[in-house]
C-alpha positions as CSV (number, residue, x, y, z in Angstrom):
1,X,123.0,108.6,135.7
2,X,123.3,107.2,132.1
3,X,120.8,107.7,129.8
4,X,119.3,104.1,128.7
5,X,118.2,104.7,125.1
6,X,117.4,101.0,124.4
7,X,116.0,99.6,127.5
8,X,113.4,102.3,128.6
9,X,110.2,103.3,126.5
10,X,108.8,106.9,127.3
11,X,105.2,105.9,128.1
12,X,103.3,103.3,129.6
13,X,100.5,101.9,126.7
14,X,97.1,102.0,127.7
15,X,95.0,99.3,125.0
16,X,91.4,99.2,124.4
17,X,90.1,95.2,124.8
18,X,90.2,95.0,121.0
19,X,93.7,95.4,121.5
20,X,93.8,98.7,119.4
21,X,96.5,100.8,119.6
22,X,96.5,104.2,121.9
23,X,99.9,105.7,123.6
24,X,99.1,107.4,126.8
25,X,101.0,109.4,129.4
26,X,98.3,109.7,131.7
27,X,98.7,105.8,133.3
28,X,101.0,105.3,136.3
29,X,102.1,102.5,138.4
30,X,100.2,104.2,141.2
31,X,96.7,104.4,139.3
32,X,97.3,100.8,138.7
33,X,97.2,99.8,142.4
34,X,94.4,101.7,142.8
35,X,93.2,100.7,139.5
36,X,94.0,97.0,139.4
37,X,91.6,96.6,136.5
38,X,94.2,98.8,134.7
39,X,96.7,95.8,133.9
40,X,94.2,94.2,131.7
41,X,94.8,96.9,129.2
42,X,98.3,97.3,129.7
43,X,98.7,93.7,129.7
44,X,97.0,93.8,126.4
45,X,99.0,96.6,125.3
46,X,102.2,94.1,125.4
47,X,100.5,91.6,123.2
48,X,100.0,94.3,120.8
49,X,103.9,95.7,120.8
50,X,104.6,91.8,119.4
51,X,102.6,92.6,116.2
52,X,102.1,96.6,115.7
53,X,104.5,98.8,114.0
54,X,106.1,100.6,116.6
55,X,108.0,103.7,116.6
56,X,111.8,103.5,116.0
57,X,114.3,106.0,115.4
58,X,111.8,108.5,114.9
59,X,109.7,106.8,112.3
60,X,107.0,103.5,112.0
61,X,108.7,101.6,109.1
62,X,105.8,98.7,108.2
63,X,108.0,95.9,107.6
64,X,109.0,96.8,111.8
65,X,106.7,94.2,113.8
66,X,108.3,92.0,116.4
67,X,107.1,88.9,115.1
68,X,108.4,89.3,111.7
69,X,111.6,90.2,112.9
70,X,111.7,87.0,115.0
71,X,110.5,84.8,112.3
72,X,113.2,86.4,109.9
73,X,116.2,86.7,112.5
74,X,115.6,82.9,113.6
75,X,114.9,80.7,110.2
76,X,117.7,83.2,108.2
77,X,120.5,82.1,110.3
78,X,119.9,78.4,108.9
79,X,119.4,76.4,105.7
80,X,116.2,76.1,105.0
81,X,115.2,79.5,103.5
82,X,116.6,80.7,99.9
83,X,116.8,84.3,99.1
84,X,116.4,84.2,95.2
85,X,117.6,87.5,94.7
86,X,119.5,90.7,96.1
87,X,116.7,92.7,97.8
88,X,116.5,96.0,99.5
89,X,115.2,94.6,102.5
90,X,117.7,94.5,105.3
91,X,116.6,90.9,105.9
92,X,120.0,89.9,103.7
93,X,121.8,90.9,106.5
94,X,120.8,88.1,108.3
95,X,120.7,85.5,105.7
96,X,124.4,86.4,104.7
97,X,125.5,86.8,108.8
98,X,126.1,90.3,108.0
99,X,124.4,92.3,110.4
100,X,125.7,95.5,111.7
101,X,125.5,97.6,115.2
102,X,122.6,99.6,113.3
103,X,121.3,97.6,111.3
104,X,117.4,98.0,111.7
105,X,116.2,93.8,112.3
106,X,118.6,92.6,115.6
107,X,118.2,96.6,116.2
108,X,114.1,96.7,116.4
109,X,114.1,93.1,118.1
110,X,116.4,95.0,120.6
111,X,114.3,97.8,121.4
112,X,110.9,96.0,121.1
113,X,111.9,93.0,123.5
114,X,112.8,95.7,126.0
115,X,110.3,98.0,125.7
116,X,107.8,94.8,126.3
117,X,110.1,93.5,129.4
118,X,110.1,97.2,131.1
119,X,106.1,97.2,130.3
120,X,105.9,93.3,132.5
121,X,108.0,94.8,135.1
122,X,106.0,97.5,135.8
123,X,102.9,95.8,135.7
124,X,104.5,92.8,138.0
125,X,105.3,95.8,140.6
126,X,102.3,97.8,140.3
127,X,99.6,94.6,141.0
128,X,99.3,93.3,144.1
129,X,99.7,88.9,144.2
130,X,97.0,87.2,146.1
131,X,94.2,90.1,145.5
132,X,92.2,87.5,143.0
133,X,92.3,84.9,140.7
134,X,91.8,87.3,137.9
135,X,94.7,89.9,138.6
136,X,96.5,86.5,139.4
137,X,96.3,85.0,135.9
138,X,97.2,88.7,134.7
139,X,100.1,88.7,136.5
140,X,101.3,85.3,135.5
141,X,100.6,86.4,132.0
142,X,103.4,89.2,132.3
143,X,105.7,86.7,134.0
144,X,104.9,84.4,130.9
145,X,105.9,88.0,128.2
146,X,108.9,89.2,130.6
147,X,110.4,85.2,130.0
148,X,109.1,84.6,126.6
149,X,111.1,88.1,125.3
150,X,114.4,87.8,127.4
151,X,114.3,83.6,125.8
152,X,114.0,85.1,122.3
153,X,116.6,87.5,123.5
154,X,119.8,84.8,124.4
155,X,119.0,82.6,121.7
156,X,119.6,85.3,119.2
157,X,122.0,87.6,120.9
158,X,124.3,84.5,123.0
159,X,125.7,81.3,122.3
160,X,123.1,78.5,123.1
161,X,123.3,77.0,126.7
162,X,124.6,73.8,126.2
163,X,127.7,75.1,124.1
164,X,128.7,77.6,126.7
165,X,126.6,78.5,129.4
166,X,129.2,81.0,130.8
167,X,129.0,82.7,127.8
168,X,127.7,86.8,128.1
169,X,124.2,86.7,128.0
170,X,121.9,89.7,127.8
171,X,120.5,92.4,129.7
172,X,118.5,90.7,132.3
173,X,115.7,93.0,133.6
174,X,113.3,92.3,136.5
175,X,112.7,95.4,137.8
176,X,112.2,98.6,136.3
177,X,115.1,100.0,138.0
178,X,117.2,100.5,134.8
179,X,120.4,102.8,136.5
180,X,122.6,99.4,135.6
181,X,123.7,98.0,132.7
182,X,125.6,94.5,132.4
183,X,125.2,91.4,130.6
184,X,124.3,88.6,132.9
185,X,125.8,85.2,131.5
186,X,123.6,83.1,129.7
187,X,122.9,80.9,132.7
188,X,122.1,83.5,134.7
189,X,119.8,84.5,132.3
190,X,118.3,80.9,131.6
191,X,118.0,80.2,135.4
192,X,115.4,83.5,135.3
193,X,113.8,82.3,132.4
194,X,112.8,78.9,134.1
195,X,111.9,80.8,137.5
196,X,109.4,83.4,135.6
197,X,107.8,80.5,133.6
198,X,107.3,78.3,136.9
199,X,105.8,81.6,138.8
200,X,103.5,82.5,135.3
201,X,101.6,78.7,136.0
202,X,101.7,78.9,139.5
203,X,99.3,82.5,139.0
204,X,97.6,81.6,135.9
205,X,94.4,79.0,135.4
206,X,94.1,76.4,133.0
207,X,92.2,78.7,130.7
208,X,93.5,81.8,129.0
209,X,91.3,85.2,129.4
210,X,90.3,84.9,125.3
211,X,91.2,83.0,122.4
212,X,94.5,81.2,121.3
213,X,96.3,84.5,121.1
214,X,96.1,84.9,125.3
215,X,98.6,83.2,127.6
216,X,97.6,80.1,130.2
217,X,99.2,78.0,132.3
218,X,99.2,75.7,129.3
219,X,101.4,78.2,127.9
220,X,104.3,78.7,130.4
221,X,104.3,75.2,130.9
222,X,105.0,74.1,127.3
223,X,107.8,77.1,126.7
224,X,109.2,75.2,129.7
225,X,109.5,72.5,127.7
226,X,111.2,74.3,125.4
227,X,113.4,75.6,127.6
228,X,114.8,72.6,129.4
229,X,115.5,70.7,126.1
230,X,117.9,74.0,125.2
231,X,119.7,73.6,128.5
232,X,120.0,70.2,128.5
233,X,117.5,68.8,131.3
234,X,116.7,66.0,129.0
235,X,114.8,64.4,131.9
236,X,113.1,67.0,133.5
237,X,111.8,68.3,129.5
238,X,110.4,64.3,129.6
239,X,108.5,64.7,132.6
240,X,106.7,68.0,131.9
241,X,106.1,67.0,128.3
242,X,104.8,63.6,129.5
243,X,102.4,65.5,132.0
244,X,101.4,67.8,129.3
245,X,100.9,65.3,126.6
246,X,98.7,62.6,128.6
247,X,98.7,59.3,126.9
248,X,97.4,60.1,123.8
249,X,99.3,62.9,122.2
250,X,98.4,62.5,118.9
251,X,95.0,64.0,120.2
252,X,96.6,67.7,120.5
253,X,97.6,67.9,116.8
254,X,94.6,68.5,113.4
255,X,94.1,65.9,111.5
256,X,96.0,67.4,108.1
257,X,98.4,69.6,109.0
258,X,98.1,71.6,105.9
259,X,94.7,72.8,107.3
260,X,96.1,74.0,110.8
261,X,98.3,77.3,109.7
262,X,95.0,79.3,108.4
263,X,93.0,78.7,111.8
264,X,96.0,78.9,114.5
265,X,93.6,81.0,116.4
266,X,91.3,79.0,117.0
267,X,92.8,75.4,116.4
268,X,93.1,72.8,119.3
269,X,97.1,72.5,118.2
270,X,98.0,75.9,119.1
271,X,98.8,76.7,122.8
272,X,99.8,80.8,121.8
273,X,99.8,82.6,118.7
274,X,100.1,85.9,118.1
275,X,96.5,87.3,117.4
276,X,97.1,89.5,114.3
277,X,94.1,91.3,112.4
278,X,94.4,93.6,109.8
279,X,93.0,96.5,112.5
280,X,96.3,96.2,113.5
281,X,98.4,99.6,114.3
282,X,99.9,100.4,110.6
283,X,98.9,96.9,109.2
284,X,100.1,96.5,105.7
285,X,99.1,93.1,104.0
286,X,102.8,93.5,102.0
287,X,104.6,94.0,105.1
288,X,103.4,90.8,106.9
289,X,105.4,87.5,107.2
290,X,104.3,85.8,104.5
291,X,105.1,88.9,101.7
292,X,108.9,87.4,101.6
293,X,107.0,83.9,101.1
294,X,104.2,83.9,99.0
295,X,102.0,85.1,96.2
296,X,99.2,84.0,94.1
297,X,100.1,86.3,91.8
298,X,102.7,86.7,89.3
299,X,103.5,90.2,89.2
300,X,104.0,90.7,93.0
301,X,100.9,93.2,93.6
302,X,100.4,90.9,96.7
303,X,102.8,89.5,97.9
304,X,106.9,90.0,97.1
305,X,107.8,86.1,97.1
306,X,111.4,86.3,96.7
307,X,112.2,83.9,99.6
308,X,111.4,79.8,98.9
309,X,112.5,76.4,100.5
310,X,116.2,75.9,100.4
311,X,117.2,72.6,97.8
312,X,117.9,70.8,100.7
313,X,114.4,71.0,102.4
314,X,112.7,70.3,99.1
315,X,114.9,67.3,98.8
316,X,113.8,66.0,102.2
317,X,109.9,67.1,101.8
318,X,109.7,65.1,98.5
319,X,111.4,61.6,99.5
320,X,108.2,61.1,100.1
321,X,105.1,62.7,97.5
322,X,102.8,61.7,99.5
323,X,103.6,64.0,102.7
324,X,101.0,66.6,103.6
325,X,103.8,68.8,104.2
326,X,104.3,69.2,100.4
327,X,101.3,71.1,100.3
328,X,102.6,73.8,102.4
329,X,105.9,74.1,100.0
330,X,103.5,75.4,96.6
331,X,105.8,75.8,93.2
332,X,106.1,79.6,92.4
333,X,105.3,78.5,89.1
334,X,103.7,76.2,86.6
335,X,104.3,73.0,84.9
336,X,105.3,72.5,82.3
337,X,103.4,69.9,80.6
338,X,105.0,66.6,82.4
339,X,108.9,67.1,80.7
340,X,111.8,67.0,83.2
341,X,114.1,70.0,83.9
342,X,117.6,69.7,85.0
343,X,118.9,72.2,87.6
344,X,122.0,72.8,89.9
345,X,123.5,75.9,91.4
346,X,126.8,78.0,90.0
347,X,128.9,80.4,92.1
348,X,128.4,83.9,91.6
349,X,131.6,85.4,92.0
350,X,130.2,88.9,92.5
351,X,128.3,87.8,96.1
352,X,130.0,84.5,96.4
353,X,126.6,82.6,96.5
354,X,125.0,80.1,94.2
355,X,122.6,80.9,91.7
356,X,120.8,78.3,89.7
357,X,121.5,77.0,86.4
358,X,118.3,75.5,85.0
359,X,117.9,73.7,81.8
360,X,113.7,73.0,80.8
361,X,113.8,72.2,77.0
362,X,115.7,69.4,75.6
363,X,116.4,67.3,78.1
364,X,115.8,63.6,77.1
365,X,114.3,60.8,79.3
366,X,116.0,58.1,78.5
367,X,113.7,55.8,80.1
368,X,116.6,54.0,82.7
369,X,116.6,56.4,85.5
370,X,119.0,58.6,83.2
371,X,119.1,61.6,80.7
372,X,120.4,63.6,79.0
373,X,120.4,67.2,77.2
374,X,123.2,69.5,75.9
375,X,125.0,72.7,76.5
376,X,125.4,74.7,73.8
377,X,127.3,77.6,75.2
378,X,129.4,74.8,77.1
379,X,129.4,71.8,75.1
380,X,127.5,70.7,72.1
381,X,128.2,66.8,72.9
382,X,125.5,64.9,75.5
383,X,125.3,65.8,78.7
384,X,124.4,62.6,80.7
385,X,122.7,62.9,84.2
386,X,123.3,59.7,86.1
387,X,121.9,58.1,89.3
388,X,122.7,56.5,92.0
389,X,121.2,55.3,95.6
390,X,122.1,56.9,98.4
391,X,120.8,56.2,101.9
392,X,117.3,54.7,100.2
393,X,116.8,57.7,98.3
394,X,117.7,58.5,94.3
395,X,120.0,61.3,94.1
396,X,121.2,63.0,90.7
397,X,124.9,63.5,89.3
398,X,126.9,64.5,86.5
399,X,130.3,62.9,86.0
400,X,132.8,65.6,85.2
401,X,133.4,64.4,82.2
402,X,130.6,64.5,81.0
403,X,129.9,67.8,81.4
404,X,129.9,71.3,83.6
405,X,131.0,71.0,86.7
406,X,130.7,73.2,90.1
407,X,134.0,73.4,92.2
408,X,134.7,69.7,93.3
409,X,137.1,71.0,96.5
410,X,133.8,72.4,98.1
411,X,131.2,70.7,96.0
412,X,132.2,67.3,94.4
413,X,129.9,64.3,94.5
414,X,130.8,61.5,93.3
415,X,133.2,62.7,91.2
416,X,131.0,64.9,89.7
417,X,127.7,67.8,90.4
418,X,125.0,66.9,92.2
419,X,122.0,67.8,90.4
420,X,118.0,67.9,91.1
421,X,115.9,66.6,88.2
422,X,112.3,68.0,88.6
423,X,109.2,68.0,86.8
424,X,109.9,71.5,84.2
425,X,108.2,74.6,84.1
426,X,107.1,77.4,81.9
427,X,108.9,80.6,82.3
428,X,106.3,83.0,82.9
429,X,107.7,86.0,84.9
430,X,109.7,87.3,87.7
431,X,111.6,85.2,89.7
432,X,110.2,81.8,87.4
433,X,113.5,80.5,85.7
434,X,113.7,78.0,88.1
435,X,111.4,75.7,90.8
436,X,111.0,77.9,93.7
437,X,109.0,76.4,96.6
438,X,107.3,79.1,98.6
439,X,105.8,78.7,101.8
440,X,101.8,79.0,102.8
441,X,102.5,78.7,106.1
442,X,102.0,82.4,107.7
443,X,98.9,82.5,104.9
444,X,95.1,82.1,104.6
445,X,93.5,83.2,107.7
446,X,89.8,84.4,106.9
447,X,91.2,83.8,103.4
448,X,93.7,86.2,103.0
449,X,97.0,85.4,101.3
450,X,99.1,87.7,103.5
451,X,97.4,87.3,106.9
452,X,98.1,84.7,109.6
453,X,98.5,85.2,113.8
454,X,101.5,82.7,113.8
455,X,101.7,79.8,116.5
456,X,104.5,80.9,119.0
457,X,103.9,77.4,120.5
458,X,102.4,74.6,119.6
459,X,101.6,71.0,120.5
460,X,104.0,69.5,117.8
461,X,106.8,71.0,118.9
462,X,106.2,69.8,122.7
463,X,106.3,66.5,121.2
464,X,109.0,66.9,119.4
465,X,110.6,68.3,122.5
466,X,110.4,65.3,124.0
467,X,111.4,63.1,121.1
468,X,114.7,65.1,121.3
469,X,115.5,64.9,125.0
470,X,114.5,60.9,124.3
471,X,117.1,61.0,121.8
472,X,119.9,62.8,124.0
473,X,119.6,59.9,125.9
474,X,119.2,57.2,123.6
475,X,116.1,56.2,124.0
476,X,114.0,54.7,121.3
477,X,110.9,56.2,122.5
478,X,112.2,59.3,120.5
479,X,110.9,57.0,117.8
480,X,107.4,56.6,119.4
481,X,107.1,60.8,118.6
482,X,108.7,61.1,115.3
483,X,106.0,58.5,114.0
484,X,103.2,60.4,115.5
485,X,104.2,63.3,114.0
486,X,104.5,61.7,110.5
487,X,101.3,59.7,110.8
488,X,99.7,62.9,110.6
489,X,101.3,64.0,107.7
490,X,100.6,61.3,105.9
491,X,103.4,58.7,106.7
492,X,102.1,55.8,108.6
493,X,103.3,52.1,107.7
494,X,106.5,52.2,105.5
495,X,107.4,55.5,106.1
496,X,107.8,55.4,109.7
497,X,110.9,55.5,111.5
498,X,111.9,52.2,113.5
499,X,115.7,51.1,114.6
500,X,115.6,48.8,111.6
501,X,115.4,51.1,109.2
502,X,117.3,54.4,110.2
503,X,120.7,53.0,109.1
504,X,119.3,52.3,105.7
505,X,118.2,55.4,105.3
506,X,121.1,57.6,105.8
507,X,121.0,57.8,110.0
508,X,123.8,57.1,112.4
509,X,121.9,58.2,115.6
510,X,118.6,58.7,117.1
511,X,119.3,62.4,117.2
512,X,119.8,62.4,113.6
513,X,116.3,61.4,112.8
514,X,114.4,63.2,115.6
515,X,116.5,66.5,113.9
516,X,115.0,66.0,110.4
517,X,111.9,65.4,111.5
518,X,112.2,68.8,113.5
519,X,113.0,70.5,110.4
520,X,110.2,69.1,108.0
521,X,107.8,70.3,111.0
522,X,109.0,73.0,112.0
523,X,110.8,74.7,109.3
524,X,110.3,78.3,108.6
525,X,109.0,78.7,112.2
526,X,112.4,79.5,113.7
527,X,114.0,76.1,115.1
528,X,116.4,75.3,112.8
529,X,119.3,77.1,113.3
530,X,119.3,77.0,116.9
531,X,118.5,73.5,116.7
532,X,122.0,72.4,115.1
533,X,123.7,75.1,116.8
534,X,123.2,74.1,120.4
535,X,123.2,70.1,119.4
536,X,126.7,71.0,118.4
537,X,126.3,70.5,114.2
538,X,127.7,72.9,111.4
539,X,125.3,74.6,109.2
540,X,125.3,73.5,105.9
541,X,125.1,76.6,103.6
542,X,125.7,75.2,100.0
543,X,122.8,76.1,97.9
544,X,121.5,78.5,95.7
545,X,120.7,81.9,97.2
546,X,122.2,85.1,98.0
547,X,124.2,83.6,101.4
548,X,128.0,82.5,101.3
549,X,128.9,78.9,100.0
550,X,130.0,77.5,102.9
551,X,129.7,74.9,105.7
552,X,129.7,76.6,109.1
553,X,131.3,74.8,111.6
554,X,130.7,75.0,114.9
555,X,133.3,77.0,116.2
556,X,132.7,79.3,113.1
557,X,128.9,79.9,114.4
558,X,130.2,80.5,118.1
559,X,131.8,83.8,116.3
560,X,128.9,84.6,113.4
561,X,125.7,83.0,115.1
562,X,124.9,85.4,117.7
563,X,123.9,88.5,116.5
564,X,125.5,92.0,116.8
565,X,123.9,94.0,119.8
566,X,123.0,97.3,118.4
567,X,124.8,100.5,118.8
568,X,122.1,102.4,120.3
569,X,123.0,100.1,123.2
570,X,126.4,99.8,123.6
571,X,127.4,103.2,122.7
572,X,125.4,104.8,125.7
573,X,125.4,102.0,128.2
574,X,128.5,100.8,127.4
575,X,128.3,97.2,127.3
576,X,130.3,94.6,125.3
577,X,129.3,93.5,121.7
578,X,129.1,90.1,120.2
579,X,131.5,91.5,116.8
């Protein structure tokens, strides 16, 4: 029999019920039937192996937790995150679709979704059904983990459902009989997906057996949701989000959105979150989510902050000023006294990204929606920066002849190079030469700039589930949800989106809007990507930041998207690899 390195962890976990972190080789699937009390802890033990350092390859590296890895391997594939700089951290590897067979983030996802899929199995063999309603609701709850982890799995590791459904899958495990080895196809895979989630609600109450960061019925029922909008059950997503939502949905989300990230634990918005504390198993504050993300420092003693909002995003949060999802987008830097800046990105030849040119002094407002500033390494005559109206919104430009230009076979606009013109700022330190926009969202809990226990799922997204399955079918109710969800940012009256106003502003479709409003809410939480991918759109790649210039079409992604299974895998169970 082959050896399965990946797939089967040495011990059982056994968890104290402040989730602390113990290994044990003392429990077996036979003490738990006579112990059924014993699958609260090692129930507990596989919410824990989503958030502790766990050992891999013979070492706890603290920058290994599942749910940074997931966060990282999900947003990087996309365009809303800018890398500012080369970094040590493998993470590049995924922003420039580089990964390798042993590459350490799609290798510890890997072992870590397995290892937590192997724990559920055991525990859904070892605990009788039927004995009571609380062994019930613990056994729905692994159900709920075994389907959450083998989701996470074939979005990341397979084409999406509704591109190829055919397509190799995954592993799928639902026993812990591991003696076989195959990737089932992504339907197969899918169609266990939606039959764990309908047995997790059938077992579990309406209540969860602690705070935000335990599973309910709730729970399974909005990944459902989820999970027919990616295979393409427009209707059937409707329905259960309809059920879900009641008729007032607006009633499931905080009143500012800005003020949900720091309490996801306890807020009435989140359905699951992963419950992190800083008693975690090798908790680091530099090592969590938001270290990439943010600082409130300078000097990076907290946090590392090399990562900010991709041009692009910014440019959609700031059509309008007064959305509350600004807030969560702080400038890495300051102001700069009220003067205007100028800045564009360059190609690097030596990684073939953009980097950005910025230009803070001297540039002249010339009071008519125009200025101007020179060059004088490139041109000592007046550089003008024009405007022009495009789809409702003023966009920036310089006309080639007036000045540098990028590459205008990739790039061109107009003629010329699109540029941003932003309020300036002073150059202060690392990483300030130019307006990066980090991201407070995995911030703040109990006041801490580095801690969060991030929403897995929450009651936005269902109804921007549903706003998506209104808009595969053309329904203008999709409208109805996009407003609700920018009400509460800020953006009732004008702002809202009706089918009198979506041409005008740049929109051909109902899908078009329902996906931009996805990404303002959703961004840096892992949609993105996946979100053009399986509705069939490129990825749109040109921007400053360490990844390729390049617009990835669809058939491009189909080869780069999924990501490379790693060779601890395939070299001892011998299945096939995406690259």
């Amino acid at each position: 029999m082959k050896k399965i390195f990946a797939l089967v962890p040495a011990l059982l976990l056994v968890f104290s019920c402040q989730m602390d972190f113990y290994r044990s080789d003392t429990m077996t699937s036979a003490m738990m039937k006579d112990n059924p009390s014993a699958a609260e802890y090692t129930t507990n033990g596989l919410y824990s192996m989503l958030k502790d350092v766990l050992l891999y390859h013979n070492q706890e590296n603290t920058r290994c937790t599942y749910i940074r890895e997931y966060f990282q391997l999900t947003e990087f594939r996309g365009d809303n995150v800018c890398l500012s700089n080369m970094t040590t951290d493998p993470l590049t590897l995924s922003m420039r679709y580089e990964d390798i067979p042993n590459g350490e983030p799609n290798g510890y996802f890997w072992y870590v979704s397995y290892k937590i899929i192997f724990g559920a199995n055991s525990n859904i063999e070892s605990v009788p059904e039927g004995q009571s309603a609380e062994t019930d609701h613990i056994l729905g709850e692994n159900y709920f983990l075994r389907a959450f982890c083998h989701l996470n799995l074939v979005n990341l590791f397979a084409k999406p459902y509704t591109r190829d459904k055919n397509a190799e899958g995954v592993v799928l495990r639902t026993s812990t009989d591991c003696s076989q080895t195959s990737r089932a196809t992504v339907e197969k895979v899918y169609e266990q997906i939606e039959k764990d989630l309908k047995k997790a609600a059938e077992l579990m109450g309406s209540k969860s057996r602690g705070d935000k960061g335990f599973v309910s019925k709730e729970t399974a029922q909005a990944l459902l949701t989820r999970v027919y909008l990616q295979m393409g059950r427009d209707q059937e997503c409707i329905d259960l989000a309809t059920e879900l939502l009641g008729s007032d949905p607006a009633s499931h989300l905080e009143a500012h959105v800005a003020d949900y990230y720091p309490n996801t634990r306890t807020s009435k918005e989140t359905i699951w979150c992963i419950a992190v504390e800083p008693t975690d198993h090798q908790y680091t504050a530099k090592s969590q989510i938001a270290s990439m993300y943010y600082t409130p420092d300078s000097d990076q003693s907290i946090g590392w902050k090399q990562m900010f909002a991709s041009d692009p995003l910014v440019e959609l949060l700031q059509r309008y000023p007064q959305d509350e999802r600004n807030l969560l987008f702080p400038l890495s830097c300051k102001l700069n006294d009220g003067t205007k800046m100028v800045h564009w990105p360059f190609k690097n030849e030596l990684n073939k990204s953009r980097q950005n040119y910025v230009k803070r002094e001297g540039v002249t407002d010339n009071g008519d929606g125009t200025y101007t500033f020179t060059l004088a390494d490139a041109s000592p005559s007046p550089i003008t920066v024009k405007n022009t109206t495009i789809n409702g919104y003023t966009v920036h430009y310089i006309d080639n002849g007036d000045g540098p230009s990028a590459d205008t076979d990739d790039d061109g606009f107009l003629g010329g190079t699109r540029v941003y013109v932003r309020d300036a700022i002073a150059y202060t330190g690392m990483y300030e030469s130019y307006p990066g926009y980090m991201c407070t969202k995995f911030s703040f809990q109990n006041g801490e700039p580095m801690l969060s226990s991030p929403a897995m799922i929450r009651w936005a997204e269902v109804i921007l589930n549903r706003a998506e399955a209104y808009a595969h079918k053309n329904d203008t109710k999709a409208l109805d949800d996009v407003n609700i969800i920018r009400k509460r940012a800020g953006l009732a009256g004008e702002p809202e989106m009706t089918t009198a106003n979506m041409a005008s502003r740049g929109y051909a479709s109902l899908l078009d809007v329902v996906l931009d409003e996805r990404r303002l809410e959703l961004a840096f939480e892992g949609f993105r990507a996946l979100d053009l991918y399986r509705n069939g759109r490129g990825i749109d790649r040109r921007f400053a930041g360490v990844q390729d210039w390049e617009v990835l079409s669809v058939d491009q992604l189909d080869a780069k998207f999924p990501y490379v299974i790693p060779f601890d895998e395939t070299s001892v169970t011998g299945i096939s690899n995406n690259r």
